[in-house]
RODO-2510 file (C-alpha; in nm, 4 decimals, decimal comma):
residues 393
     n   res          X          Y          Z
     1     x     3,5538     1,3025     1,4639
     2     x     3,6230     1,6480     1,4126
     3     x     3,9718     1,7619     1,4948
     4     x     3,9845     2,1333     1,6486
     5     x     4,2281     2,3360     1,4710
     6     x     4,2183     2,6280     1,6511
     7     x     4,3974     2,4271     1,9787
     8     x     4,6610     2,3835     1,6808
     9     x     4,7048     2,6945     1,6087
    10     x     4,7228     2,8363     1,9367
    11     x     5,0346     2,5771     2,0091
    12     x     5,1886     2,6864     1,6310
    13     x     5,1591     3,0593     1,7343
    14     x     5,3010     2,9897     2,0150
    15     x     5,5993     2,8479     1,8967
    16     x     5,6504     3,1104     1,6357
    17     x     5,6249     3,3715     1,9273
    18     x     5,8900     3,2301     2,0784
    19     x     6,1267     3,1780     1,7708
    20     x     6,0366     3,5549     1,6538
    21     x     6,1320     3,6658     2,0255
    22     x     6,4850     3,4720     2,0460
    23     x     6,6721     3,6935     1,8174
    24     x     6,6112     3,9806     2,1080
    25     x     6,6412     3,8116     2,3922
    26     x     7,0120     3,6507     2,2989
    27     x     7,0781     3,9778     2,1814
    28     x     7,0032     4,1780     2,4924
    29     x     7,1863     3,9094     2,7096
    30     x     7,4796     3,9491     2,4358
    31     x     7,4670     4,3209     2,5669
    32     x     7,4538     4,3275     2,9210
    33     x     7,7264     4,0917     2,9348
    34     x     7,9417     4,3305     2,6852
    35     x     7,8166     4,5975     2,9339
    36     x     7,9247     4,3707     3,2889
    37     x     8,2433     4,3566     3,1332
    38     x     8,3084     4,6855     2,9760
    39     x     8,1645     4,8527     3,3604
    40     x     8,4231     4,5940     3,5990
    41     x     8,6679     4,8090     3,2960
    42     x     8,5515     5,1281     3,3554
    43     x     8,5493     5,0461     3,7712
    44     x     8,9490     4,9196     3,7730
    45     x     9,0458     5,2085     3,5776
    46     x     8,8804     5,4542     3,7160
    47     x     9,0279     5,2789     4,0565
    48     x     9,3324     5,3132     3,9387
    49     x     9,3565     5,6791     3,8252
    50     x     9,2282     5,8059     4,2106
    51     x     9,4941     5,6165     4,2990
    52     x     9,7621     5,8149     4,1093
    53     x     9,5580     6,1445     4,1940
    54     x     9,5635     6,0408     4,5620
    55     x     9,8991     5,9480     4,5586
    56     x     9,9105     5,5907     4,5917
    57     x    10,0695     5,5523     4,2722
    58     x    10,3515     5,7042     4,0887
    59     x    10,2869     5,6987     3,7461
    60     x    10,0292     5,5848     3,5158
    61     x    10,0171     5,2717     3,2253
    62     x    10,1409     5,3536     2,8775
    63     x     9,8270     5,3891     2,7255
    64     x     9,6729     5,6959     2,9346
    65     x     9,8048     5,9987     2,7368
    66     x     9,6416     6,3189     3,0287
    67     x     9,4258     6,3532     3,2797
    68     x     9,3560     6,6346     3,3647
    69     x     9,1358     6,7792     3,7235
    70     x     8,9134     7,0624     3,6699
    71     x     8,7632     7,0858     4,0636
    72     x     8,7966     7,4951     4,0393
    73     x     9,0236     7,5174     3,7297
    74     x     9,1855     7,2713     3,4452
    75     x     9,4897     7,1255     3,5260
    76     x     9,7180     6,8313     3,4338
    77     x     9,7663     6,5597     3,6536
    78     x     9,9366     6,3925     3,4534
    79     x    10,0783     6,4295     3,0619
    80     x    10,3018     6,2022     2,8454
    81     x    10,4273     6,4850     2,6484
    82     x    10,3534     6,8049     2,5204
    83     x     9,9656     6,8128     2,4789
    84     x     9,7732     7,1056     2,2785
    85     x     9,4283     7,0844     2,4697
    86     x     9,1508     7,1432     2,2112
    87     x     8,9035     7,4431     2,2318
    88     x     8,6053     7,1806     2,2808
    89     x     8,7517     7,0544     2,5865
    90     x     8,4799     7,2272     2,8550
    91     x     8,2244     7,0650     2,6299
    92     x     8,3964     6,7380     2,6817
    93     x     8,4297     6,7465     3,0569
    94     x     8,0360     6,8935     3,0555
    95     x     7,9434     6,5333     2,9183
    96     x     7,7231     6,2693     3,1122
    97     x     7,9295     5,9718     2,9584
    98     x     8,2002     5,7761     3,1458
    99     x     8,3158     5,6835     2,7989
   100     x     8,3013     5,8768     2,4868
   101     x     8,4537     5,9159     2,1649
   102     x     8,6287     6,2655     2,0132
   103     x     8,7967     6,3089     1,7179
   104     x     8,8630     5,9521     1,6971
   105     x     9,0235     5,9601     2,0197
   106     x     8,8493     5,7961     2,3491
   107     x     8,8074     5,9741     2,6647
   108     x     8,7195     5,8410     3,0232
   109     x     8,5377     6,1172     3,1793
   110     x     8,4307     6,1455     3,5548
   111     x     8,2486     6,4391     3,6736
   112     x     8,1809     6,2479     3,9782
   113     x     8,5565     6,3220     4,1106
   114     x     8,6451     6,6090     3,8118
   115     x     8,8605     6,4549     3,5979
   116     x     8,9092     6,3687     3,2317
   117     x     9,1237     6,0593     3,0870
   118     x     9,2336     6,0601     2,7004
   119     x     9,3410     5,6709     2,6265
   120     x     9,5996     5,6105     2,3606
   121     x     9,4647     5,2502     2,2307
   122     x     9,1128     5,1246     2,1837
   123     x     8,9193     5,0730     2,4961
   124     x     8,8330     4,7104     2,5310
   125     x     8,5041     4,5858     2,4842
   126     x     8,3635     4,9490     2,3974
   127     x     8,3492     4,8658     2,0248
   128     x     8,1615     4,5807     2,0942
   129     x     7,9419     4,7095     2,3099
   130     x     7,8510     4,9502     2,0477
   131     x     7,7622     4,6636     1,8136
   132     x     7,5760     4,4770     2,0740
   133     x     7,3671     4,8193     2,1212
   134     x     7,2895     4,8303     1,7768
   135     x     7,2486     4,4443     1,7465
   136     x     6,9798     4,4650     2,0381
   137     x     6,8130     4,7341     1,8820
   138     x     6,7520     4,5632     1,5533
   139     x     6,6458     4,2341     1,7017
   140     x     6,3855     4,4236     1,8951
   141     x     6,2295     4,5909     1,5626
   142     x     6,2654     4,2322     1,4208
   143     x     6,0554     4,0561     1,7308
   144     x     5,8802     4,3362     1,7325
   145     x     5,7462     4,3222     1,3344
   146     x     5,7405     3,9667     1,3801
   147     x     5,5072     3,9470     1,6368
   148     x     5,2673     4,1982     1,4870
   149     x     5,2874     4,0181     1,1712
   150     x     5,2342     3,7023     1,3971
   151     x     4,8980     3,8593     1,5662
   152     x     4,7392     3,9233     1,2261
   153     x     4,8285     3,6238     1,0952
   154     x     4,6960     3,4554     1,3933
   155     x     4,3518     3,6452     1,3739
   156     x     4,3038     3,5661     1,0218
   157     x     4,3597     3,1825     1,0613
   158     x     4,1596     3,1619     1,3260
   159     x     3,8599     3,3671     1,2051
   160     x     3,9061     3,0778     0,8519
   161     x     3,8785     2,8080     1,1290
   162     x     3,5933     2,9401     1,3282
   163     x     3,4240     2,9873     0,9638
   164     x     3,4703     2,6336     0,8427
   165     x     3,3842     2,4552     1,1946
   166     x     3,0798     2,6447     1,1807
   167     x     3,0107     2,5259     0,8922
   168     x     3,0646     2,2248     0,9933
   169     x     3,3944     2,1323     0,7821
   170     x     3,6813     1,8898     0,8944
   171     x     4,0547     1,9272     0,8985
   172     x     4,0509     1,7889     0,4879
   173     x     3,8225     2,0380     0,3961
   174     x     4,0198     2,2989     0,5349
   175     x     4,3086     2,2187     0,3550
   176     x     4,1445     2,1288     0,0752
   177     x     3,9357     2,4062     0,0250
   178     x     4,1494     2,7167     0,2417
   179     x     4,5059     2,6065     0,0790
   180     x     4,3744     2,4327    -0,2506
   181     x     4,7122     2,4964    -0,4452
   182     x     4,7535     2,4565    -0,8004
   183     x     4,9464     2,0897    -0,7485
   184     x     4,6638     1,9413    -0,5350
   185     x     4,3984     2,0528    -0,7721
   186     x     4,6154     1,8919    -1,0992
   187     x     4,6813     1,5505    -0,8808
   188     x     4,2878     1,5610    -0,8432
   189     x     4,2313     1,6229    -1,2393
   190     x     4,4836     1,3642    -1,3323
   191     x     4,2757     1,1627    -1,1116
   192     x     3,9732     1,2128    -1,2678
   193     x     4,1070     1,1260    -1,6388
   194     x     4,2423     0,8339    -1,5154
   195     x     3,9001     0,7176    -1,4219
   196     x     3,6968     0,8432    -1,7133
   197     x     3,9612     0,6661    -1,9482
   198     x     3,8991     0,3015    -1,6978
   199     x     3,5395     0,4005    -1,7978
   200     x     3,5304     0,4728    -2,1765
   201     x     3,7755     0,0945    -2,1687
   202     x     3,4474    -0,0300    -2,0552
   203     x     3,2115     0,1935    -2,3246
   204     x     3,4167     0,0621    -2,5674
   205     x     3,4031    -0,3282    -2,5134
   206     x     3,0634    -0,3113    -2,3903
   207     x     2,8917    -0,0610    -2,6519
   208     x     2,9839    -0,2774    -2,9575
   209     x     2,8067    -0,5755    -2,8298
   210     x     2,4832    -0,3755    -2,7058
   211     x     2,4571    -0,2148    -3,0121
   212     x     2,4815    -0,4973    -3,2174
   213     x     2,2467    -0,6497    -3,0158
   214     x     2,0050    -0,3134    -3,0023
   215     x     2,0405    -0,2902    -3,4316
   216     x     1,9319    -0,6723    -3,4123
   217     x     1,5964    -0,5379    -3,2123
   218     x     1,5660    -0,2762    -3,3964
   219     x     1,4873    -0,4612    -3,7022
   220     x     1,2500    -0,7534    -3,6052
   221     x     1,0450    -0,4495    -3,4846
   222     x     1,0151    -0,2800    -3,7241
   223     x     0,9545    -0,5838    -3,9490
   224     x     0,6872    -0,6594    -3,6878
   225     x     0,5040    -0,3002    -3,7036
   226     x     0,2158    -0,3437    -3,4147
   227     x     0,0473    -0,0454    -3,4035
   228     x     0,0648    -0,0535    -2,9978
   229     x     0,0843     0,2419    -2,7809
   230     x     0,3283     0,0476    -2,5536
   231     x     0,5152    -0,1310    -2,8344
   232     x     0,5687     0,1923    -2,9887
   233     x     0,7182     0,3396    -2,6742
   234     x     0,9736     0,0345    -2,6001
   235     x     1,0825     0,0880    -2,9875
   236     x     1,1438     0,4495    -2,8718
   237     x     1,3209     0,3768    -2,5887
   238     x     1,5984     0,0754    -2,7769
   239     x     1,6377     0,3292    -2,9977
   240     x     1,7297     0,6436    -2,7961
   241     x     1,9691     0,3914    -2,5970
   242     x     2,1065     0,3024    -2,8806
   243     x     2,1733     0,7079    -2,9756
   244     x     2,2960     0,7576    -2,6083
   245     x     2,5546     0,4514    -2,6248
   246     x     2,7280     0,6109    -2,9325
   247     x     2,6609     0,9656    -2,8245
   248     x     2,8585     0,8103    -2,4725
   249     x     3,1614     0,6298    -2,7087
   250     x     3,1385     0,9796    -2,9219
   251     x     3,1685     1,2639    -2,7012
   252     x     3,3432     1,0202    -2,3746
   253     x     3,5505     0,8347    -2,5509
   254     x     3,6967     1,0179    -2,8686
   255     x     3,6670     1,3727    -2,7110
   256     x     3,4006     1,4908    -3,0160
   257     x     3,2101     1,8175    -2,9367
   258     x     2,8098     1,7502    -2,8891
   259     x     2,5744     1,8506    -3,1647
   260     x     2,4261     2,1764    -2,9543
   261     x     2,0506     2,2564    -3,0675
   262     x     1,7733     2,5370    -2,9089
   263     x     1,5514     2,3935    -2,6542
   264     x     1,3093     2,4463    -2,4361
   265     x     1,4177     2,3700    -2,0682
   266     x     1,0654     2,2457    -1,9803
   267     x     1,0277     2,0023    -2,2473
   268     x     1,3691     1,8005    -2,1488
   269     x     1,2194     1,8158    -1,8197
   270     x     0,8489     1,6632    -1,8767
   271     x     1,0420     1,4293    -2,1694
   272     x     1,2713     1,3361    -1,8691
   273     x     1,0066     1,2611    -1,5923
   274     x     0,7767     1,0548    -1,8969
   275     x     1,0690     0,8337    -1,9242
   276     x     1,0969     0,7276    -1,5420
   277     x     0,8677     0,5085    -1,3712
   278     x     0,8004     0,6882    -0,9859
   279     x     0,7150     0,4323    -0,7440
   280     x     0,5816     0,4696    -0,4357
   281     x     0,4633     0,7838    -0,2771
   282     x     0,7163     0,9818    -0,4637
   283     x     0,5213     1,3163    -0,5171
   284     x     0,7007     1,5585    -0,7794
   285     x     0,6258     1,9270    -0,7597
   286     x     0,7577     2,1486    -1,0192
   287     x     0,8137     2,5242    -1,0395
   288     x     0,9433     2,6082    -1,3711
   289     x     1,0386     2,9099    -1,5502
   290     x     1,0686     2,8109    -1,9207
   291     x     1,3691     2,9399    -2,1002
   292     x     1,5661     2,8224    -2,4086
   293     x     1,8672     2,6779    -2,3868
   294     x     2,1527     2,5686    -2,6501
   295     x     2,2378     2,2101    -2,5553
   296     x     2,2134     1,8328    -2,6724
   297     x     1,8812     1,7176    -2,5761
   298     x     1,9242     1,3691    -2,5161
   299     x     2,2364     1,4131    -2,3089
   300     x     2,0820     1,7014    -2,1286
   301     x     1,7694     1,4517    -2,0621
   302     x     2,0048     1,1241    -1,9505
   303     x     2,1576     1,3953    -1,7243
   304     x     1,8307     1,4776    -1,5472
   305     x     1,6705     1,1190    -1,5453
   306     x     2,0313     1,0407    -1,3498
   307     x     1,9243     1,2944    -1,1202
   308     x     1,5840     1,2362    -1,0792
   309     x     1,6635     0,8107    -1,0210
   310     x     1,8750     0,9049    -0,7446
   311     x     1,6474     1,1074    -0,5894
   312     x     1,3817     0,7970    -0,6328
   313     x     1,6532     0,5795    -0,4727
   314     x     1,7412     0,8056    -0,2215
   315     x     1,4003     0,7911    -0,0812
   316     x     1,2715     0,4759     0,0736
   317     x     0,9157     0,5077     0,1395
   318     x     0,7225     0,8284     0,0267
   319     x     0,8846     1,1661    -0,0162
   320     x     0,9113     1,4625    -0,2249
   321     x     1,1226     1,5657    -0,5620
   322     x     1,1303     1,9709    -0,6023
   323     x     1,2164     2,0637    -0,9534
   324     x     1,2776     2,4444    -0,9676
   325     x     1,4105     2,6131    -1,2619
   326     x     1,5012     2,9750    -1,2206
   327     x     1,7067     3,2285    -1,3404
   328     x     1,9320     3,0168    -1,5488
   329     x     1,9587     2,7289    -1,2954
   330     x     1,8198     2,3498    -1,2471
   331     x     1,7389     2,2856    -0,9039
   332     x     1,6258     1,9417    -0,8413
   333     x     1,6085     1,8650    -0,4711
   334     x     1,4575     1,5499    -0,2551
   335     x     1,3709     1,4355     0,0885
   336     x     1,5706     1,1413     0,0858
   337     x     1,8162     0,9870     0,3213
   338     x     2,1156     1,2606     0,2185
   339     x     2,4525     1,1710     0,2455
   340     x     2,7576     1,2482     0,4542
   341     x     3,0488     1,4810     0,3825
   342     x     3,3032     1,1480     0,2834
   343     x     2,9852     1,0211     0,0475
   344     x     2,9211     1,4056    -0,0675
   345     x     3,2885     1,4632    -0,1470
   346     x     3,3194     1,1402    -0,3492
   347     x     2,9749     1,1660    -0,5242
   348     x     3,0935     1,2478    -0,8256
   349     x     3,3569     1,0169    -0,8684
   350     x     3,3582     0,7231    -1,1568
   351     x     3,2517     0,4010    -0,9584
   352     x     3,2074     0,5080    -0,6216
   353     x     2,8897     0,3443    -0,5020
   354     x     2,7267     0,2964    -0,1543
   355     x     2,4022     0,1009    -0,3314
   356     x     2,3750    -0,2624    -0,3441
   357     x     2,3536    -0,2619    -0,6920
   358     x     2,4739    -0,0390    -0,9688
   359     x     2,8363     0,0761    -1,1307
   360     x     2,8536     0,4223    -0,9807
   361     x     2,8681     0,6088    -1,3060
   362     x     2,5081     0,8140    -1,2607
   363     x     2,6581     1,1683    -1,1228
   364     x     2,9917     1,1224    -1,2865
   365     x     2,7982     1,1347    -1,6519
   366     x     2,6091     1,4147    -1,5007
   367     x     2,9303     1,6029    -1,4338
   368     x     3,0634     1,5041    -1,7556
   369     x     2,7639     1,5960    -1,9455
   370     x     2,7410     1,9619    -1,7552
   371     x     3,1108     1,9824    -1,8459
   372     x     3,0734     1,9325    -2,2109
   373     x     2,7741     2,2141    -2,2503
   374     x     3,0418     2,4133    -2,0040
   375     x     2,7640     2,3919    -1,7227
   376     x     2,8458     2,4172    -1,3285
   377     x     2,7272     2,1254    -1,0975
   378     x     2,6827     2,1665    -0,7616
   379     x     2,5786     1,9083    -0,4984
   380     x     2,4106     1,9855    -0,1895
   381     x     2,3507     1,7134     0,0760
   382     x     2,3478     1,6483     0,4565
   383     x     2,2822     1,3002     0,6417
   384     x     1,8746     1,2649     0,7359
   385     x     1,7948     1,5999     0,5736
   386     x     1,8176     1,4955     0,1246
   387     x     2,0182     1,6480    -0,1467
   388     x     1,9810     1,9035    -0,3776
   389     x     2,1581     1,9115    -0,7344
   390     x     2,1828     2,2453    -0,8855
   391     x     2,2724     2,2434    -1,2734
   392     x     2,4043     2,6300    -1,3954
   393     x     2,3583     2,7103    -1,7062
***
């Protein structure tokens, strides 16, 4: 089942949204409670100064140095001592503020009733309500990049999703082939050595005792010497497994470079289909641009009889096998029963099977052989509609 990612990353973006957006909203509720508090401030001392203008009151707390009216003129209200009133002043009154600061001195200014306060201590709450201003602003700039940052990030994920579900990829693939970091992709090689070193084990125990065997063959035939058309070709055939079993426990096993030679693409190909018995209704059609090539032949030609036999397995009654070579590629593609993305994804791998019989060690020789002449293998393949192998030289 197919799991949607983009209902995912909707609820993801989402939650970011909200996280980005926090910083500014506990900021701005940081500041209008500074401001509630800092106005019910302003309110009780502005109450209390028309009090002493009106009368009411006597006298003034410790901590108002002047105020002064200036309805038609300036004059003091009310001074603590001798006060030296600065040249700015009319500038001062002029100003919109309730609260302001001037030469590191606060004032409490109220053009409403023409009057000007100058306060002797720190006005509470006003230097945090300075912060809080600047505090809000900042958060908003944060939210503010963050959720732009958040949008494109969004539209970029979800244009990678829409891509791979169209292509009809799964949540694995996505990961596998959107985030494919460097650890994933050394687990995966380790992986791989691990099973190619389970199969040379094998080579190894198993190769001594064929070729003994094979050598064994090998002689009695050629002590026999029919001159046979069909006894000549089984004497070929012991003897190029017998090459391909230590060429295997050579170049598998102990890591030894191939012997490279020039060839002919064409002739590994017709040397390759010669060598494999089609049965059925298996119809081969070939389109083949001959080229040279610097490669081991009989590797190269195990790789493409591998190829071709699954093909031939692959199809159960009567099909086709394309062989195209073009522009420095192998394409060799069938009409068989395909496989499905879990079988495509492990196709490769060292004794992964889904036949009856067989070791599962056909494509992963192919990939090791295209390895060792520093070839790319791809694999092509969909359920009901066959598979296509493409070999880049």
């Amino acid at each position: 089942m197919k799991i949607k990612l983009i209902n995912y990353l909707n609820i993801f973006s989402l939650l970011l949204f909200i996280t980005g957006i926090l910083p500014f909203l506990i900021s701005g509720i940081e500041f209008l409670n500074y401001k509630n508090r800092f106005n019910e401030f302003i309110n009780r001392e502005e109450k209390e100064i028309m009090e002493f203008i009106s009368g009411i009151k006597r006298c003034l707390p410790y901590y108002i140095e002047f105020v002064i009216s200036y309805s038609k003129e300036l004059k003091f209200i009310y001074k603590k001592e001798e006060i030296i009133l600065e040249p700015d002043i009319k500038n001062l009154i002029n100003r919109k503020e309730k609260v302001f600061i001037y030469k590191n001195k606060f004032y409490f200014n109220n053009p409403e009733y023409k009057f000007l306060v100058r306060y002797e201590k720190i006005v509470p709450f006003y230097p945090e309500l300075k912060n809080s201003i600047l505090k809000t602003f900042f958060s908003f700039l944060f939210s503010f990049t963050f959720i732009l940052l958040l949008i494109l990030t969004h539209r970029v994920l979800r244009g990678l999703i829409l891509w791979t579900e169209e292509k009809g990829k799964t949540i694995s693939d996505f990961l596998s082939e959107i985030l494919d970091y460097r650890f994933l992709r050394e687990f995966k090689e380790k992986e791989e050595k691990k099973k190619f070193l389970e199969i040379a084990e094998i080579i190894t125990l198993l190769s001594h005792e064929i070729k003994n065997s094979l050598q064994s063959l090998l002689t009695y035939m050629k002590l026999i010497k029919i001159e046979d058309k069909i006894y000549k070709n089984i004497y070929k055939e012991l003897n190029e497994l017998q090459e391909i079993l230590i060429d295997y426990e050579e170049y598998f096993v102990k890591g030894k470079e191939p012997a490279f030679e020039e060839v002919y693409i064409s002739e590994i190909i017709e040397e390759a289909l010669n060598d494999i018995n089609m049965e059925g209704k298996i119809k081969v059609e070939k389109e083949i641009e001959d080229f040279k090539i610097t490669g081991n032949r009989l590797l190269l030609k195990k790789a493409i009889i591998n190829i071709i036999k699954n093909s031939i397995e692959a199809i159960e009654n009567e099909g086709i096998i394309k062989i195209k070579v073009k522009k420095n590629r192998i394409i060799i593609e069938d009409t068989g029963e395909g496989m499905d993305k879990e079988v495509l994804k492990r196709a490769t791998e060292p004794f992964f099977t889904t036949k009856s019989r067989g070791l599962g060690l056909g494509l992963s020789f192919v990939k090791k052989i295209t390895e060792l002449h520093k070839y790319k293998l791809k694999i092509e393949s969909e359920k009901g509609k066959g598979t296509k192998v493409i070999i880049e030289i």
